[in-house]
C-alpha positions in Angstrom: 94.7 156.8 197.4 93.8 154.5 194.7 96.5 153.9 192.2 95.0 154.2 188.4 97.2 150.9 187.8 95.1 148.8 190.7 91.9 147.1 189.2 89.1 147.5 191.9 85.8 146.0 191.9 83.2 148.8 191.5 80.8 146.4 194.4 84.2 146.4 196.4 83.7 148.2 199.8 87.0 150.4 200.5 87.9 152.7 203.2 88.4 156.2 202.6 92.2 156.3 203.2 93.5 152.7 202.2 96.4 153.1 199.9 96.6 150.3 197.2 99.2 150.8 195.1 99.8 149.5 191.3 99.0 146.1 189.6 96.9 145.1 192.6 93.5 143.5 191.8 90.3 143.7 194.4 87.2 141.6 193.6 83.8 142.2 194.1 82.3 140.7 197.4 85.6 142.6 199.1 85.5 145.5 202.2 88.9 146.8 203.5 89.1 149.1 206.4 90.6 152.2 207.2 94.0 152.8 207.0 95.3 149.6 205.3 98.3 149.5 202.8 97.5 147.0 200.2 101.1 146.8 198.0 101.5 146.1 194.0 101.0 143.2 192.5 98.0 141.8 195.4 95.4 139.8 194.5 92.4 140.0 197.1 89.9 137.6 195.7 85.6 137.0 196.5 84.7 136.7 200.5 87.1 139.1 202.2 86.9 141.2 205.0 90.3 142.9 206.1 90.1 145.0 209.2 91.6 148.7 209.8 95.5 149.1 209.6 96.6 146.2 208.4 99.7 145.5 205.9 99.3 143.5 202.4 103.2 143.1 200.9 103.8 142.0 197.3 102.2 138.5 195.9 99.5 137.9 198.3 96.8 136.0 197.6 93.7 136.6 199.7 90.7 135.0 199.8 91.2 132.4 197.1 89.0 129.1 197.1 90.0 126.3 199.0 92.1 124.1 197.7 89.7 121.0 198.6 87.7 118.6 196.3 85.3 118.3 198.2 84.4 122.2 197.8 81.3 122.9 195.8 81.8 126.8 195.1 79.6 128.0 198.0 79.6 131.4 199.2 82.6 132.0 202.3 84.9 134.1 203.5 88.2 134.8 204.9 87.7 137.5 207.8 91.3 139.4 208.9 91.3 141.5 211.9 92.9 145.0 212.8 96.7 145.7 212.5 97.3 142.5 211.5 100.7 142.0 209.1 100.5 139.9 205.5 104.2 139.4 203.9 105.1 138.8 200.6 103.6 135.3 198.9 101.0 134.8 201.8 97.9 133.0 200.7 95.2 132.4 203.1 92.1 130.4 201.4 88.2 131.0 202.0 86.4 128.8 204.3 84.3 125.8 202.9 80.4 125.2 204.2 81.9 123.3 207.3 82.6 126.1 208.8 81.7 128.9 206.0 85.4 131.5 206.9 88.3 131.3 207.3 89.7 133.6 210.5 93.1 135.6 211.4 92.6 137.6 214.5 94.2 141.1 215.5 97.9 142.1 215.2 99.1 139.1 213.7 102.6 138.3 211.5 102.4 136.1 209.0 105.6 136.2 207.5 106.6 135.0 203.7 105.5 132.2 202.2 103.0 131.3 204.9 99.9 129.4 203.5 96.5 129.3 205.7 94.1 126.5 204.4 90.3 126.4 205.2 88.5 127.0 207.8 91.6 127.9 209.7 91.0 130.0 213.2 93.8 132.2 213.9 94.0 133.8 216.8 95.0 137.6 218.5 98.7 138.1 218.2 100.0 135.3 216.4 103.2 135.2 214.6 103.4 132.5 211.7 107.0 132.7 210.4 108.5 131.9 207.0 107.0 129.0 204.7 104.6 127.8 207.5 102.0 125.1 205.6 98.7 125.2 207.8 95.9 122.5 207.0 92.5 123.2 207.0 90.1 123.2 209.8 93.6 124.2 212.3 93.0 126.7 215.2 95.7 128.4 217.0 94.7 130.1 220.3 96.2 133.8 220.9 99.6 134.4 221.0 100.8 131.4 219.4 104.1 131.3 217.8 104.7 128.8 214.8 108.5 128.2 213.8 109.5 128.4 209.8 109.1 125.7 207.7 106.7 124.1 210.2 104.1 121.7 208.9 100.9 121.7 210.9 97.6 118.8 210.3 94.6 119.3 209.1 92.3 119.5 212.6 95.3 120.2 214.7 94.6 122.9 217.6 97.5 124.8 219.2 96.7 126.2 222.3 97.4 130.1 223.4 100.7 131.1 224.3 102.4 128.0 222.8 105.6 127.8 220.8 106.6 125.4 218.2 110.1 124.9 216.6 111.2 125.8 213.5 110.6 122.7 210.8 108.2 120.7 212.9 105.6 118.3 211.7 103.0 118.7 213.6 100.1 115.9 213.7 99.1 116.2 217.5 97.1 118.7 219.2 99.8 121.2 221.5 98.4 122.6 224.7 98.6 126.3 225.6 101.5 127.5 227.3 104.7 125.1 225.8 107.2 124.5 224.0 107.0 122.0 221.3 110.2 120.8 219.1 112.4 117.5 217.7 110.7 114.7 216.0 108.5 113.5 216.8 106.8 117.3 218.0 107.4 116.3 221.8 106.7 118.6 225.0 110.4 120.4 225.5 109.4 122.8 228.6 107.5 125.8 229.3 107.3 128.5 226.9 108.8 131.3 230.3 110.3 133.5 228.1 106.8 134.5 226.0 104.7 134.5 228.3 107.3 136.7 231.1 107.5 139.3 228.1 103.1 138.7 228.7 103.1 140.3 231.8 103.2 136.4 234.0 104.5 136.4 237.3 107.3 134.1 238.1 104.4 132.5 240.5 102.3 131.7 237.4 104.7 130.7 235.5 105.9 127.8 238.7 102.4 126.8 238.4 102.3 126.1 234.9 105.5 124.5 235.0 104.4 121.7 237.9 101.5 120.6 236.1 103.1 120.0 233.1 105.7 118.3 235.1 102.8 116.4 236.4 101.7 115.4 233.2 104.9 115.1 230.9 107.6 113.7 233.4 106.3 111.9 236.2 105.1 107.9 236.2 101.9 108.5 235.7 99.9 108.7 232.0 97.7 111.2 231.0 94.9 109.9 232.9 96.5 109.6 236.2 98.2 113.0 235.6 94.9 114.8 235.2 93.5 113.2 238.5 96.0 114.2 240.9 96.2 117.5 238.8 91.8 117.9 239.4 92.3 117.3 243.1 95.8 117.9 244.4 96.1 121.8 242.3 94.3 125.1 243.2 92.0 125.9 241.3 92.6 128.7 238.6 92.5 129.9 235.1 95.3 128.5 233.8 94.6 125.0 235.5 91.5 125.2 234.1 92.5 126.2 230.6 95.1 122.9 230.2 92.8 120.6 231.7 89.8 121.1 229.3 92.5 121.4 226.4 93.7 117.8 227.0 89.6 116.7 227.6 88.4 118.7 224.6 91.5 117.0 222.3 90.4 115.2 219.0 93.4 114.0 218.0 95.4 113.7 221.2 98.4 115.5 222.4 101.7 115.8 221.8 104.5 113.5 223.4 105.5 113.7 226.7 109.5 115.3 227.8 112.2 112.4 226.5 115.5 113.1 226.6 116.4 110.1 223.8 
């Protein structure tokens, strides 16, 4: 149902049943997929590709160019999965040739006011809450939960399941699984609660609490930490998936548990 009042791009590829209602505009270079509710006043821009059932509120801006000086007005995209929510004021800019897209995965929420840079790499079931500023070239593994008002680096990488405070400044990589709050973003515990509502077993959840116990309050640093954590844990996913975090880190991780 395509409102008379929407400009659409005759090259624009649109689903059968997406409603767009008034004032919206769709560029060319655009494909929307079924069953997606695009609201007035919209503006999906060059480069997109939003995926089946998703929601577009009033004042987003989709798939404008980067907002870096370094961008030469190459061909990218911005690629949004299935189900996924927009709110109003969202803008979520097109990749750059470094990467050539910029990604949000499946049933996401980004809520008002949120801003996705560049070559940003959402993942499945994220929630990025109220005024969230995202840098280019940030990934955020699945189920990641970013607090309002929270600042995040460009290069930053938040790992799946993690939770950050509300107003953080975040400048150091955050491994999967924690909580992440004060000033600066410091490791505050294990994100139980999220990841019990995941379908984790207490058992799990004991395991990924003693390792980061091993690694964020005992004696040892980080390099001690991850030996006795290689030889002295079983062997599992979830081991697994924190150890090559920390290894794979560009910009190192956050700070260790302090209660100053």
């Amino acid at each position: 149902m395509n409102q008379p009042l929407a400009y659409i791009h005759p090259d624009a590829k649109i689903a059968q049943n997406v409603v767009i209602e008034p004032f919206t505009t769709i560029n060319k270079n655009v494909e929307i997929g079924e069953g997606t509710w695009i609201s007035s006043n919209v503006t999906i821009m060059d480069g997109a590709r939003i995926g089946k059932n998703c929601r577009i509120f009033p004042g987003a801006v989709i798939s404008a160019i980067p907002q870096d000086l370094k961008f030469g007005g190459e061909d990218s995209l911005v690629i949004i999965g299935d189900n996924t929510t927009i709110r109003e004021c969202v803008t979520i800019n097109r990749g750059t040739d470094a990467s050539g897209k910029t990604v949000v995965g499946d049933n996401c929420l980004l809520m008002a006011y949120a801003h996705v840079a560049h070559d940003c790499v959402i993942g499945n079931n994220c929630i990025i809450v109220n005024n969230v500023a995202i840098g280019g070239h940030v990934t955020l593994g699945d189920y990641a939960i970013l607090g309002g008002l929270s600042a995040v680096h460009q290069f930053v990488t938040i790992g799946a399941h993690a939770m950050i405070s509300g107003g953080s400044l975040v400048r150091k990589d955050i491994p999967p699984y924690v909580k992440a709050a004060k000033y600066p973003v410091s490791f505050v515990g294990i994100n139980s609660i999220g990841l019990r509502r995941r379908g984790f077993t207490s058992e799990k959840i004991g395991e990924i609490q003693n390792i980061y116990r091993q690694l964020f309050q005992s004696e040892n640093n980080i390099t001690q930490a991850m030996e006795i954590i290689d030889t002295d844990f079983p062997v599992s996913k979830e081991r697994d998936e924190i150890t090559s975090f920390i290894r794979s880190s560009q910009r190192g991780i956050m700070k260790g548990y302090s209660s100053k």
